[in-house]
C-alpha positions in Angstrom: 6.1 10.5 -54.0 7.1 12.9 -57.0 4.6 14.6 -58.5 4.8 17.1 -61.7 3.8 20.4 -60.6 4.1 22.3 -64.0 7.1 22.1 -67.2 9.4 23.0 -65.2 8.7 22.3 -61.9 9.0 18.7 -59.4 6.7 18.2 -56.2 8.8 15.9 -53.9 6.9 14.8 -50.7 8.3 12.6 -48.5 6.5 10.5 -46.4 8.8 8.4 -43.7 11.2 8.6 -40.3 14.3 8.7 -39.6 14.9 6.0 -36.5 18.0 4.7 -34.7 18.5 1.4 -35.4 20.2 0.8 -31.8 20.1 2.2 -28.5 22.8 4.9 -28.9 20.9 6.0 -32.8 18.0 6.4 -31.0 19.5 8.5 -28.0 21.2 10.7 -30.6 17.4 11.5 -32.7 16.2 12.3 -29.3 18.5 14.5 -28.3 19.6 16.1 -31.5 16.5 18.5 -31.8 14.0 19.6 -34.0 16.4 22.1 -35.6 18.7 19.1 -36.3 16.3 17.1 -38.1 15.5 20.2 -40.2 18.8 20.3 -40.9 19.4 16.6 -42.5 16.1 16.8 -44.4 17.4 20.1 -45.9 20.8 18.6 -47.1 18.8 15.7 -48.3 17.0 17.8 -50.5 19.9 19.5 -52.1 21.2 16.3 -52.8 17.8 15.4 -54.8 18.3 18.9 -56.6 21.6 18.9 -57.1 20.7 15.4 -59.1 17.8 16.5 -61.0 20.0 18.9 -62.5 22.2 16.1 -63.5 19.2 14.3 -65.6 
């Protein structure tokens, strides 16, 4: 969902999960961590920066 917070200003909330779609991707979620998620959910919001600066 994107949302308009002010002029100059995007509210991005994501609502979803990331799940293996085999054995193995769902081992590798599980034992990746918390800190790993945080990670990819970082990166994946640089990537929507980077691309709103693009626009």
């Amino acid at each position: 969902m994107i949302m308009t917070a002010s002029v100059s200003q995007t509210r991005f909330i994501y609502e979803g999960q990331n799940k293996g779609v085999n054995f193995v991707g769902r081992a590798m979620l599980k034992l990746g961590g918390e800190k790993n998620n945080l990670k990819v959910v970082e990166e994946f919001l640089q990537k929507v920066r980077e691309e709103a600066l693009t626009l």
